[in-house]
C-alpha positions as CSV (number, residue, x, y, z in Angstrom):
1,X,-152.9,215.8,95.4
2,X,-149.9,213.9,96.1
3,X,-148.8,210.9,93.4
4,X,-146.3,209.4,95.5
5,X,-148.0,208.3,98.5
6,X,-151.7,206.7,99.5
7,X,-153.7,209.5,100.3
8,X,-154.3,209.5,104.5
9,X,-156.5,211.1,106.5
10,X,-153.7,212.3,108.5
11,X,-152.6,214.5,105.7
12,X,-154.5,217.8,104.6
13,X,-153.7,217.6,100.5
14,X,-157.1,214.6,100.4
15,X,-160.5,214.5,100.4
16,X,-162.1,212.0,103.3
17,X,-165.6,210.4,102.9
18,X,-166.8,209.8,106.2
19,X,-169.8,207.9,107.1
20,X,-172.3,207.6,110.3
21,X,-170.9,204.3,111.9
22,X,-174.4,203.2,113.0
23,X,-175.7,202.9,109.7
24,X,-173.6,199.4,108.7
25,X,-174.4,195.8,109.6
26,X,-171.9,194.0,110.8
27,X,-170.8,192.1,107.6
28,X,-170.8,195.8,105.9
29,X,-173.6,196.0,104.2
30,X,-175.4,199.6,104.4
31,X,-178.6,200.3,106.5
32,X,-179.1,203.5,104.7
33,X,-178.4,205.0,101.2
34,X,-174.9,206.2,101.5
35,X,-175.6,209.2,100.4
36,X,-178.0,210.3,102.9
37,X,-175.8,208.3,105.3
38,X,-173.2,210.0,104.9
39,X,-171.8,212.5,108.0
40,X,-168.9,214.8,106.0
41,X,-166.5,215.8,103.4
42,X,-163.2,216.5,104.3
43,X,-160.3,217.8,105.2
44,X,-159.5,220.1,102.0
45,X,-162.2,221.6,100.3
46,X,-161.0,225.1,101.2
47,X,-158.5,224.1,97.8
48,X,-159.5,221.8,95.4
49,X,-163.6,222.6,95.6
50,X,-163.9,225.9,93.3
51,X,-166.8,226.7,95.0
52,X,-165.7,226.5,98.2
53,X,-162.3,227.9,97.2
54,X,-164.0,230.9,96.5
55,X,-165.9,231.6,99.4
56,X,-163.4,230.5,102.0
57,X,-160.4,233.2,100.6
58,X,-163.5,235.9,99.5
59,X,-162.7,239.5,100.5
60,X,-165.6,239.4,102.9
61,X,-164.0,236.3,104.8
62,X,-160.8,238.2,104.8
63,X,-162.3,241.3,106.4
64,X,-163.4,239.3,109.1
65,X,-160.4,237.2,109.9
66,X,-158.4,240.7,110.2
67,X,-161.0,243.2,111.4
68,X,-163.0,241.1,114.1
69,X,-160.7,238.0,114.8
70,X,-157.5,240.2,114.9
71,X,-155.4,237.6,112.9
72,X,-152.1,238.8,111.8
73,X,-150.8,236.2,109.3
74,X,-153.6,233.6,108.9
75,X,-153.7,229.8,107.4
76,X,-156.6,227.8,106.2
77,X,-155.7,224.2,108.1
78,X,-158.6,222.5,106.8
79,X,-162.2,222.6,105.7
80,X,-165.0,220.2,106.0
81,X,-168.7,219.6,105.1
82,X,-170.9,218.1,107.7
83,X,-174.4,217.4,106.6
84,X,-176.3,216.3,109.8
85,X,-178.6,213.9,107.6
86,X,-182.5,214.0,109.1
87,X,-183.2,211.4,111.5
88,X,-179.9,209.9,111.7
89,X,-177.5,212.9,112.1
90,X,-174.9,212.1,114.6
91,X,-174.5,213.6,117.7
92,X,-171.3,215.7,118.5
93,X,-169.8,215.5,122.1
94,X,-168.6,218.3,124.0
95,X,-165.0,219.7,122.8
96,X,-162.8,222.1,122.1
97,X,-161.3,222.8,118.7
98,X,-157.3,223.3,119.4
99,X,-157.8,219.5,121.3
100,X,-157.2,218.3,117.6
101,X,-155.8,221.4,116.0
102,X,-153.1,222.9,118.3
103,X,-151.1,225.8,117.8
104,X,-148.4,227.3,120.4
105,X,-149.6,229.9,122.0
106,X,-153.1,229.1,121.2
107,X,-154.4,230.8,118.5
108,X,-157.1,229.0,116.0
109,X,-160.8,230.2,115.0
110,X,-163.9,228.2,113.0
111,X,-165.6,229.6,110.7
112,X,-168.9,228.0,110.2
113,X,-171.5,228.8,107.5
114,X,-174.9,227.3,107.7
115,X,-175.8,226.1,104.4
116,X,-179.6,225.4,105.8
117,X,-181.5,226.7,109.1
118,X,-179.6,225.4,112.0
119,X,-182.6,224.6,114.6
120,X,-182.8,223.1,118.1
121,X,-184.7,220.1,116.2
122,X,-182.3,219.3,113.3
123,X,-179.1,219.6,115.6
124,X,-177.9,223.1,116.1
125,X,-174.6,223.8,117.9
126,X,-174.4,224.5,121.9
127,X,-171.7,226.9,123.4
128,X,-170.5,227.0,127.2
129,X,-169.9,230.7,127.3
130,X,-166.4,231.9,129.0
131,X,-165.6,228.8,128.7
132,X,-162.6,229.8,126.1
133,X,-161.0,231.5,129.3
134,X,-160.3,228.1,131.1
135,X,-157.8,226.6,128.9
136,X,-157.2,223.6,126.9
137,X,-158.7,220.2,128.8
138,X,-156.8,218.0,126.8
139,X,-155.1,217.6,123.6
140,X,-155.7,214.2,120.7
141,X,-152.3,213.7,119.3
142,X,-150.1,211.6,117.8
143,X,-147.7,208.7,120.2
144,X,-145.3,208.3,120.7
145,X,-144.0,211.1,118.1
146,X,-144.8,213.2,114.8
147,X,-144.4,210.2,112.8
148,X,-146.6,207.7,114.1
149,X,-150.2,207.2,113.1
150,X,-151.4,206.4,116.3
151,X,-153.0,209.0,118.3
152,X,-154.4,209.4,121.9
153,X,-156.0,211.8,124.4
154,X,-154.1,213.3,126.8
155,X,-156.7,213.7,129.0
156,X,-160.4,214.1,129.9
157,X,-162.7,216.1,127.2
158,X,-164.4,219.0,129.2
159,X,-167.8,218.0,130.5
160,X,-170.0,220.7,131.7
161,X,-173.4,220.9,133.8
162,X,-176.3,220.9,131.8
163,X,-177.2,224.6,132.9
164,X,-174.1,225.7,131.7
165,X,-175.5,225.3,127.6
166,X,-176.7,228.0,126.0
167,X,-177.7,226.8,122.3
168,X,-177.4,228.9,119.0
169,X,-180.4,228.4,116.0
170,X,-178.9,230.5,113.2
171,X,-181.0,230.6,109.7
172,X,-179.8,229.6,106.4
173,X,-176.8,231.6,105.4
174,X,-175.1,232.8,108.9
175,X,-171.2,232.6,109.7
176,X,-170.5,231.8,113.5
177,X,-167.0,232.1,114.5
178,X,-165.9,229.5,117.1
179,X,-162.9,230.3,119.5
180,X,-160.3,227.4,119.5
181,X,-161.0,227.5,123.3
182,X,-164.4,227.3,123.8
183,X,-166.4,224.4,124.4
184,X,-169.1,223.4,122.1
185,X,-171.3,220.5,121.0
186,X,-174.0,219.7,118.7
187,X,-177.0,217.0,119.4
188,X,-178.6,214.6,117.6
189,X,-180.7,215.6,114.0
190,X,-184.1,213.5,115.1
191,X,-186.1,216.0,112.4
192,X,-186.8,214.8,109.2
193,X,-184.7,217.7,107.9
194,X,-181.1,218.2,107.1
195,X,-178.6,220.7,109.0
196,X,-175.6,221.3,106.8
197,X,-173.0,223.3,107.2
198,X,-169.8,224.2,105.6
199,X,-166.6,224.7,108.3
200,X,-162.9,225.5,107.9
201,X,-160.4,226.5,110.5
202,X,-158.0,229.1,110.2
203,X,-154.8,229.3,112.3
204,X,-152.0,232.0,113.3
205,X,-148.8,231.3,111.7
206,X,-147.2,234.8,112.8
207,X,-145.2,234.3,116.0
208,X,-147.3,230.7,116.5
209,X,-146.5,227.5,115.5
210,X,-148.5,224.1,113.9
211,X,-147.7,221.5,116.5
212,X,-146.1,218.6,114.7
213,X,-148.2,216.5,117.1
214,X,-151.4,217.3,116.0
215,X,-153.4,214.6,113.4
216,X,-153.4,216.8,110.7
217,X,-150.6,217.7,109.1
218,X,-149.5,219.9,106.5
219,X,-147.3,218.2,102.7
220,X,-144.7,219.2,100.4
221,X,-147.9,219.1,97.7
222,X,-149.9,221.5,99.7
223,X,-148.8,223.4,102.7
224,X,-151.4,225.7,104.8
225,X,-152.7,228.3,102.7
226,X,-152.3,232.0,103.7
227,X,-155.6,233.3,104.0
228,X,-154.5,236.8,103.4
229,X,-153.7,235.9,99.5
């Protein structure tokens, strides 16, 4: 990790603790045991984790990111655990993946392992199908240019009918792939079991570029990683 700056969120060589917001008092004092409050790991596990290190750049992973996405020249971005603690797991809204993670032309997959059973009771993730075909609703970036911290929507996340959900229980040890495009959500974890998962994103870099825009942003310490190692 980089020496010569405070590690930022904003920045892909630093590990991020992020907590469920609804678990604090005001004055700051914790409702819950931060460990079981707490909502994810990231944004570079894909590097400094061993473990994870392993798995994400594994032959098998590879084979997929070439055979059945089609990628040419593909880059980790970033990596994250999300553990969807039981009873207070948070809920995710409906969006689409390049919103925060934009390449030109689009090109940007999830991978996303579950690391326990992935239920309609523990918060499993919902998928509008066809709805990658539609195009980007609106893009989070940063404003007014690449080196401010400040970032804003662009416009209205997508918001689809209720009938339009389909939902998507995997067990223990599935991989799910997740279009850049489509739109996708998770609920609430109201069971008294966990749902985590472990997630990176992978990118085109051949013929496609990162937009300097986006919140997450590559260092001289550690660029994206080519997948195809």
């Amino acid at each position: 990790m980089s020496k010569r700056r405070k590690c930022d969120i904003a920045f892909v060589d630093c590990f991020t603790f992020i907590f469920l917001l609804y678990i604090y008092y005001n004055i700051g004092s914790l409702l819950k045991n931060k460990h079981t409050a707490l909502n994810k790991i990231g944004h570079a596990l894909h590097w400094f984790s061993p473990e994870y290190k392993k798995f994400t750049f594994s032959k098998e992973i590879q084979d997929v990111a070439r055979d059945i996405v089609g990628f040419k020249k593909p880059v980790v971005v970033q990596s994250m655990i999300i553990f969807k603690p039981p009873n207070i797991g948070a809920k995710v809204e409906p969006h689409q993946d390049l919103t925060y993670l934009y390449t030109n032309p689009p090109k940007l997959t999830g991978f996303w392992l579950a690391l326990e059973d992935a239920t309609l009771e523990n918060g499993c993730m919902w998928f509008v199908p066809g709805s990658h075909k539609d195009g980007i609703k609106a893009r989070y970036r940063r404003t007014p240019d690449k080196d401010s911290l400040k970032m804003a929507y662009d416009g209205a996340q997508p918001s689809p009918n209720e009938d339009e959900w389909v939902s998507a229980p995997v067990p223990k040890g599935s991989l799910v792939l997740i279009d850049g495009a489509v739109v996708h959500k998770s609920e609430k974890n109201l069971s008294d079991k966990s749902r985590q998962i472990y997630t990176f994103h992978v990118a085109e870099s051949e013929n496609t570029k990162w937009d300097e825009l986006n919140w997450l942003q590559p260092t001289a310490e550690l660029s994206f990683p080519e997948l195809f190692r």
